[in-house]
N, C-alpha and C positions, 0 to 999 in steps of 0.2 A: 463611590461607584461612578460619579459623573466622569471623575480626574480620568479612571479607566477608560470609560464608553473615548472620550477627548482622544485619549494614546491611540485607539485601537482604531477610530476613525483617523486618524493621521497617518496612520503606519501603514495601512492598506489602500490609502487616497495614492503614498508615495511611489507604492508598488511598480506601476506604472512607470512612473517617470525616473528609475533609477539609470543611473550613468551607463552607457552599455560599453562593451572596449573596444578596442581600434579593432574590427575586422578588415578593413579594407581591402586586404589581400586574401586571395582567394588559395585554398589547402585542396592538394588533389591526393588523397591517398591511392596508390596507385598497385593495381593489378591483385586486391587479394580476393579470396573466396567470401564472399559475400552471402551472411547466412539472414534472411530478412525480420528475422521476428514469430512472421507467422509459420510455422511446424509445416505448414501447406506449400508454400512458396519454395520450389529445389534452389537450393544454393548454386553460384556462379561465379565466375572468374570474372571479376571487375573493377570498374575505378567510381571513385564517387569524387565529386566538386562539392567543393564546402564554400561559401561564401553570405558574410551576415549573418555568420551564425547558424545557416539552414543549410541542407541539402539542395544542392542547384540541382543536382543530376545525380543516374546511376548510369553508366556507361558499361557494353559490351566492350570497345573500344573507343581509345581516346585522341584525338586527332593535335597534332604537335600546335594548332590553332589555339586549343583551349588547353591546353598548357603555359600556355604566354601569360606573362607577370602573375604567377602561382609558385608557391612554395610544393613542392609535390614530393613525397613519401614514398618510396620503393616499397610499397608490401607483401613482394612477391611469396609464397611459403605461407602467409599470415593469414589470420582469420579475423572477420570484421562480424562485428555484432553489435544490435543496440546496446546502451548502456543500463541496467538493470534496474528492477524497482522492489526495495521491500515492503509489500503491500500492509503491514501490519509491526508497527513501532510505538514508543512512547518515549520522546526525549524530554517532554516536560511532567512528568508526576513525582520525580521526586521532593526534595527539600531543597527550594528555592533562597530559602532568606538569608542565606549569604552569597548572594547575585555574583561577586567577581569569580569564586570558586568554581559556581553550579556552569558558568560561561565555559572556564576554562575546560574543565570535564567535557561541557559539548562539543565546544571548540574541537576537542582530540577524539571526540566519537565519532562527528561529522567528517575529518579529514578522515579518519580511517575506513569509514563508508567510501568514499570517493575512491581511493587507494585499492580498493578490493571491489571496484569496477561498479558501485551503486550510486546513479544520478537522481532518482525518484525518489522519494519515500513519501508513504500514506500514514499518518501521524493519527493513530486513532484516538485521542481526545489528551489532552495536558491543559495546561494553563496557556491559555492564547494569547497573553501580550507576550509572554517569551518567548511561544513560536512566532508570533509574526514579527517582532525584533530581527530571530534567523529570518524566515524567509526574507524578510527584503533585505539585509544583508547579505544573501546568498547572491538574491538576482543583481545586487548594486558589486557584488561583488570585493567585498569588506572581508568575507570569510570565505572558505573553500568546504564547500561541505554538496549534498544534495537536495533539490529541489525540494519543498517541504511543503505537504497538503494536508491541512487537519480540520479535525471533527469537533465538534460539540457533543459531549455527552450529555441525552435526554434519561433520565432515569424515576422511577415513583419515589414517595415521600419513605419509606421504609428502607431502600437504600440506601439512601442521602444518610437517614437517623443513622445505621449503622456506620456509615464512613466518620461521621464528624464526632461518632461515640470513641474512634480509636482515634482519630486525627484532632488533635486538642488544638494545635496550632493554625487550623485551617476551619471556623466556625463558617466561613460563607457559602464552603462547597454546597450545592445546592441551592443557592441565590445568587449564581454568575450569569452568563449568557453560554460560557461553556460547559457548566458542570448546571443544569437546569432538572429541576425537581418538578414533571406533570403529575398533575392530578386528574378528574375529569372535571373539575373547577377552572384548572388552568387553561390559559388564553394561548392557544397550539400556534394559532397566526403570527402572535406578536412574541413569541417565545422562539417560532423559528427564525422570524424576520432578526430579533435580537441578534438570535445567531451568527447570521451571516453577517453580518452586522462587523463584526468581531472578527471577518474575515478568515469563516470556517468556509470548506466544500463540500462537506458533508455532514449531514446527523449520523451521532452513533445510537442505536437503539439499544438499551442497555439491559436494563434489569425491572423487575416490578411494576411491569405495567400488561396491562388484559389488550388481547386483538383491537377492540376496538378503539384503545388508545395509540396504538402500534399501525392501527390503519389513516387515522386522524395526522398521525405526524408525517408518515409517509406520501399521504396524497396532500399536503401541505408543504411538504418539504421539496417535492418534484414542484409544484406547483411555480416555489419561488426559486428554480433553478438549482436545487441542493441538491445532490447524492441521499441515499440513505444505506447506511452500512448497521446491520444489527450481529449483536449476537446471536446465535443458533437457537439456542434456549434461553427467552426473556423471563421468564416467571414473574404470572402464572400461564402468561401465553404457550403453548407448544409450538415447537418447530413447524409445524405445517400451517400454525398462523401467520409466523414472521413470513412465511413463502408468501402465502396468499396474500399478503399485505403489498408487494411488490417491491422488496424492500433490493436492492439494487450488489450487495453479497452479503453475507452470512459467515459467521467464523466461529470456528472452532468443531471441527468435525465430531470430535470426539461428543459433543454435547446432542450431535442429532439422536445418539441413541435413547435421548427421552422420549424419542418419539414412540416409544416401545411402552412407553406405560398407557395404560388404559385411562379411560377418560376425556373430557373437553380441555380440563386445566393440569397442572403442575403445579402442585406444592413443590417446593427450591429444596427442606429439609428430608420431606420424605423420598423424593427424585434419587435424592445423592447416596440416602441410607441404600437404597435399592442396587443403586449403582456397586457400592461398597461389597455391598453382600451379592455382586457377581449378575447384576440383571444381564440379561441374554437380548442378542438385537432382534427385533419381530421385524423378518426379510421384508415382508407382504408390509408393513407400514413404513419402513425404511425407503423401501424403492419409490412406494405410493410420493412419497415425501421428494426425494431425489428428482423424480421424472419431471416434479410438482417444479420445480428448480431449473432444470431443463427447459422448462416450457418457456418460463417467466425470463430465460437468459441469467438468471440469479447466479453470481461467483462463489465457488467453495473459497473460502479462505481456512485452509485445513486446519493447518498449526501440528503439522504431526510431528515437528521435535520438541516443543513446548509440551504436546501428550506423551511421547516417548520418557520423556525427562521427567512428568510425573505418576507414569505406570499408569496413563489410559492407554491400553493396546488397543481398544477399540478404533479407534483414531486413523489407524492405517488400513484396518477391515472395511470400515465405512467408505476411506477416501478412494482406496482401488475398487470400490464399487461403483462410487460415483462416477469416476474416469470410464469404469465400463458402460454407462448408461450413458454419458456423454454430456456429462455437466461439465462446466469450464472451472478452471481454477486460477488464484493466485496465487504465489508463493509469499506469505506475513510469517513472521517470529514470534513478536510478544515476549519477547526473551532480552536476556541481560548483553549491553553492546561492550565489547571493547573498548579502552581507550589508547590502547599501544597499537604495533601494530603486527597485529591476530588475528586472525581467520575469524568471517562473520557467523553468526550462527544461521544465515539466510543459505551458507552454503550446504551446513548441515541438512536443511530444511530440503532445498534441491537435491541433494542425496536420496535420503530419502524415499520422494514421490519418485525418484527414479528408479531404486533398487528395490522396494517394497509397495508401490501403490500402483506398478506394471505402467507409467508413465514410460515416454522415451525421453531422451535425450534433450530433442528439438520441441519437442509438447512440454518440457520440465523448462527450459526457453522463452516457450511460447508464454508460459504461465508469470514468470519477470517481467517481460517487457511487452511484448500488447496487450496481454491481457489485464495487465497491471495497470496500463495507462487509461482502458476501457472504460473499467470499475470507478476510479478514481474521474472520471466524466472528463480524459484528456485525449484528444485528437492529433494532437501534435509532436506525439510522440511516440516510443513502442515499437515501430519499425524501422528499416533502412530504407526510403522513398523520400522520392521529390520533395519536396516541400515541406520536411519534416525535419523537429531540432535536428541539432549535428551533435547530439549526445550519444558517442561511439565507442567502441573497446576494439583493439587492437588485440590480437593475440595472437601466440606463437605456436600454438595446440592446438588440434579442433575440438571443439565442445562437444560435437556429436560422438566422439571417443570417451572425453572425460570432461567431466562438469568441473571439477576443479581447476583446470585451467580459466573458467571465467573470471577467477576472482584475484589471479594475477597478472592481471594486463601490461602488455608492454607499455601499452598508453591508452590514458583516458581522454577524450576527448568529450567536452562539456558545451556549450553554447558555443562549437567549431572553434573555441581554443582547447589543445592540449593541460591539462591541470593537474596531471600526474603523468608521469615516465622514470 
């Protein structure tokens, strides 16, 4: 465990200091319609300066001065947008132990993310020396893949037991710094500090744990600068614990509907048998719950193609209601990625909230790229503005017609170099 703690402080010290590329010349994409991220913001005819990496400017027009020693991109016809985020992935849970294979596999999921216009992703919990591996080969730029931000799963002793009763090969799960087993025994300070430790951004709040262990992590995890992302329903806690906890989004929509069973807690078994045999949403504790959401800024992370694909229809009832009350969303998978190269299932997902959950277009947008960067506690990205990455999509469509156009970009634009076209 030292050897580990040794890797994981090195790999995250280096973060920093990886080699950056030649920017020096500065990229003017020039003259497209400029769609900014936020749903609010009316799109415009303009040029944007790229230089270092960042957005210098967004320009109404652009004067033949600051054109000079610029590479500049005709985009006339063309549609610009941030670079996407899937807020809800897992690229390390599988079976690791043959390291060269499990590489190449990412290798070819990360390039195909990139390829189908996604610079972000939020890594909700795997084994964290092989994500921080990618991540700083991303930023050192060794591999070509997107930005990778992950979790630590926090979960009780009853979980754990069941993972490591199917998982014979992995007896530690539950005494890592990213797979952590709370109890009300357990030391929440030094459990989250571990965490981060390990060079997570967030706690995932997971399973088997009561409110007032779900409050304990969370005002401990803000505390020391961490995100908290939970599941919708932890058991035995209910949905409107995780809310009141202040936990920072929430996923899986289809799971708020335990909000509907009576009582303080949730039994996990009898929940689901309910479920099974057709439980009905209780509006009046759904919404109570939602607004609860609202108040607190808490993010849906819906997942309604992961629900669709396994017969929760609730899932899209829930999510077009929430959009109607005026909770925010991200767009997460939790689904199987490609390694060729095939349509992401993140596009399905944006389908979707748009055809089914009375989203538009430019709010199914919104939901990718600022509100994604939001959640995930990133400021630097998410929109088309000053001062902000120059991770951009190029495209020949406009998005507010058809979402499928976002996911074949004439070119990707990552830290203001080009990395696919």
């Amino acid at each position: 465990m030292k050897k580990i703690y040794l890797m994981l402080t090195l790999l995250t010290a280096v973060s920093g200091l990886c080699c950056a590329q030649n920017q020096a010349k500065k990229l003017i994409l020039k003259n497209a319609t400029i769609i900014d991220g936020d749903a609010n913001v009316k799109p415009r005819i303009g040029s944007i300066i790229i230089e270092n990496g960042l957005i210098k400017g967004v320009y109404d027009q652009l004067s033949k001065v600051k054109e000079k020693d610029a590479d500049v991109v005709d985009c006339s016809g063309k549609f610009i947008v941030p670079g996407m985020m899937d807020s809800h992935v897992h690229f390390a849970t599988g079976n690791l132990s043959n390291i060269k294979k499990a590489r190449l596999n990412t290798d070819s999921i990360l390039l195909n993310f990139v390829r189908h216009g996604v610079t972000t992703v939020r890594d909700m919990t795997g084994n964290a020396p092989y994500l921080a591996h990618y991540k700083n080969d991303i930023k050192a730029g060794k591999v070509i893949g997107p930005d990778i931000y992950y979790a630590a799963q926090f979960a009780g002793p009853a979980y754990f037991k069941l993972i490591t009763k199917f998982k014979k090969d992995d007896q530690d799960v539950g005494n890592t710094p990213w797979y952590k087993t709370i109890s009300k025994q357990e030391n929440i300070k030094q459990a989250v500090e571990d965490a981060k430790n390990a060079g997570v951004t967030g706690i995932k709040v997971y399973s088997d744990l009561n409110k007032t262990l779900i409050n304990g992590i969370t005002k401990e995890a803000h505390k020391q600068g961490l995100m908290v992302w939970a599941h919708a329903a932890v058991f035995p806690a209910k949905p409107i614990d995780v809310a009141l906890a202040g936990v920072n989004s929430m996923s899986h929509a289809s799971d708020l509907i335990f909000q509907s069973i009576k009582g303080d807690t949730l039994n996990s078994s009898v929940a689901w048998a309910k479920l099974n045999k057709g439980l009905k949403i209780d509006s009046a504790a759904c919404d109570q719950l939602l607004l609860e959401m609202k108040k607190r800024n808490i993010y849906l992370d819906p997942t309604v193609f992961l629900s669709e694909n396994n017969k929760l229809k609730n899932a899209v009832l829930i999510t077009k209601r929430a959009h109607e009350l005026g909770v925010n969303m991200v767009t997460g998978t939790d689904w199987f990625y490609p390694t060729k190269n095939e349509n992401l299932p993140l596009m399905y997902e944006m389908k979707l909230l748009a055809e089914k959950c009375g989203m538009s277009n430019l709010e199914v947008l919104q939901a990718a790229t600022m509100n994604g960067a939001k959640v995930t506690g990133l400021s630097d990205r998410g929109v088309v503005r000053k001062g902000k990455k120059a991770n951009l999509l190029i495209l020949n469509q406009d998005p507010r017609l058809t979402l499928e156009t976002l996911f074949s970009p004439e070119k990707v634009i990552k830290d203001g170099d080009v990395i696919h076209e």
